[in-house]
C-alpha positions as CSV (number, residue, x, y, z in Angstrom):
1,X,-23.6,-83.6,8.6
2,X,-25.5,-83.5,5.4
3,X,-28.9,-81.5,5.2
4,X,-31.1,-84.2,5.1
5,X,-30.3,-85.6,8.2
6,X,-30.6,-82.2,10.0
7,X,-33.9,-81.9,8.6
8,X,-36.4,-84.0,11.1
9,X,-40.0,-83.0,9.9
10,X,-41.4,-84.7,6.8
11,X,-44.5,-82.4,5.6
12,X,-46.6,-85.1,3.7
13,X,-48.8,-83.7,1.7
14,X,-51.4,-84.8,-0.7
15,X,-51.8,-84.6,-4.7
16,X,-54.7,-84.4,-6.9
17,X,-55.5,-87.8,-8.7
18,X,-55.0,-87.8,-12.2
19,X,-58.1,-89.0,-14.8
20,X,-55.4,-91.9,-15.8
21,X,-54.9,-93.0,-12.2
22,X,-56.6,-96.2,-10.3
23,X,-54.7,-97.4,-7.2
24,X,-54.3,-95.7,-3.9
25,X,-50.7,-95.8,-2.0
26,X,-52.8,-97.8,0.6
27,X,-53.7,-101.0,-1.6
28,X,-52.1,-104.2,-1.8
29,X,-51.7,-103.4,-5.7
30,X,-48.4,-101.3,-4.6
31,X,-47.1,-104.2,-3.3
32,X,-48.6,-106.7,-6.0
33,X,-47.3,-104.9,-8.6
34,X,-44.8,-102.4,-7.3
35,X,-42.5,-104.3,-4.6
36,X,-40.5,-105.7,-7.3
37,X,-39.3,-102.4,-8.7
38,X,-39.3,-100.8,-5.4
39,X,-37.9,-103.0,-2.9
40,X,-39.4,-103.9,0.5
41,X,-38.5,-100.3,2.7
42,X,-40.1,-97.9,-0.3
43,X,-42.9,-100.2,-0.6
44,X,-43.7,-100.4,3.0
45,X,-43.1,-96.6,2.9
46,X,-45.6,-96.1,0.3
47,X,-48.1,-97.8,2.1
48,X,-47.5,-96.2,5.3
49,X,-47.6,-92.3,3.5
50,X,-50.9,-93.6,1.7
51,X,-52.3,-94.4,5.6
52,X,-51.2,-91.7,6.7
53,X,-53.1,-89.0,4.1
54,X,-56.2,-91.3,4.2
55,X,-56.0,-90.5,8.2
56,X,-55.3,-86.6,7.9
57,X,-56.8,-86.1,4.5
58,X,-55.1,-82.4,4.6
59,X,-51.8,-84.0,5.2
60,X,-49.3,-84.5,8.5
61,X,-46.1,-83.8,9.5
62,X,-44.2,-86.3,10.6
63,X,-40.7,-87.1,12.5
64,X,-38.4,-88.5,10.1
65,X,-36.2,-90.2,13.0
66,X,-40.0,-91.8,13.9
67,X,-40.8,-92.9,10.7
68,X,-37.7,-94.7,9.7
69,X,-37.7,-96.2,13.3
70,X,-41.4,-97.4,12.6
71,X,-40.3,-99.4,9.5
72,X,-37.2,-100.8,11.0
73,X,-34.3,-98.7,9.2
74,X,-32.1,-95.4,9.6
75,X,-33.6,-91.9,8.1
76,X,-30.8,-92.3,5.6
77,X,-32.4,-95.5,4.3
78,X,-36.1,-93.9,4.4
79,X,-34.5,-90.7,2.6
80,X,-33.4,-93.1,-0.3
81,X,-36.6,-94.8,-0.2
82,X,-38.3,-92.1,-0.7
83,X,-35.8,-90.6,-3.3
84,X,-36.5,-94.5,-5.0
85,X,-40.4,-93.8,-5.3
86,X,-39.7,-90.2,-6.7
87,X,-37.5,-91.9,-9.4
88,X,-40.4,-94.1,-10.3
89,X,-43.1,-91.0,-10.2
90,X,-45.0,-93.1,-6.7
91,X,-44.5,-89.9,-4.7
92,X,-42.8,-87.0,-5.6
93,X,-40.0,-85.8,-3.2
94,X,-38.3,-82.9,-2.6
95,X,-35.1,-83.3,-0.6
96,X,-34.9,-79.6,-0.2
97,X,-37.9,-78.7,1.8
98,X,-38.6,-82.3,3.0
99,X,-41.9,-82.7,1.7
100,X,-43.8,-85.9,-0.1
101,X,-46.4,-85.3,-2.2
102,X,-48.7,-88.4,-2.7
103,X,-51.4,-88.5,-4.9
104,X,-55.1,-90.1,-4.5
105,X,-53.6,-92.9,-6.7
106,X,-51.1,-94.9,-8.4
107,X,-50.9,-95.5,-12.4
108,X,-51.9,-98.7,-13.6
């Protein structure tokens, strides 16, 4: 069993908005714009984790089994989703400790 999967609890976490930034995690510009590069499960993931911090503004903690369930796929396939919006600087992910750091917004 590989360390991911025996870590349940995503902390989600928010960021500070850069000056260059303009779209929240939330808006339909992630999936406008976004989906193409990200595919369906990162962009719905996106979204969600956007909700989520504009719900608990300090940020939540949430099951990963839950999560992955909620969008219809494994936690292996939400842990490469989220590794997929790392790559492409949407929300930064560390495996390690299990924690997504979304910012206020996207880059244009």
């Amino acid at each position: 069993m590989d360390f991911i999967s025996e870590q349940r609890t995503l902390h989600v976490v928010p960021l500070s908005a850069n000056a260059e930034d303009r779209w929240r995690l939330s808006d339909p510009y992630v999936e406008r714009v976004w989906s193409e590069r990200l595919g369906p499960t990162a962009t719905l993931l996106a979204r969600r984790l956007g909700r989520m911090l504009e719900e608990q503004q300090g940020g939540v903690d949430v099951d990963l089994g839950d999560l992955a369930g909620s969008l219809g796929v494994q936690p292996s396939i939400a842990v490469k989703a989220l590794n997929r919006l790392n790559r492409f600087e949407v929300v930064y992910f560390a495996p390690e400790q299990m924690i997504a750091g979304c910012p206020g917004s996207l880059p244009r």
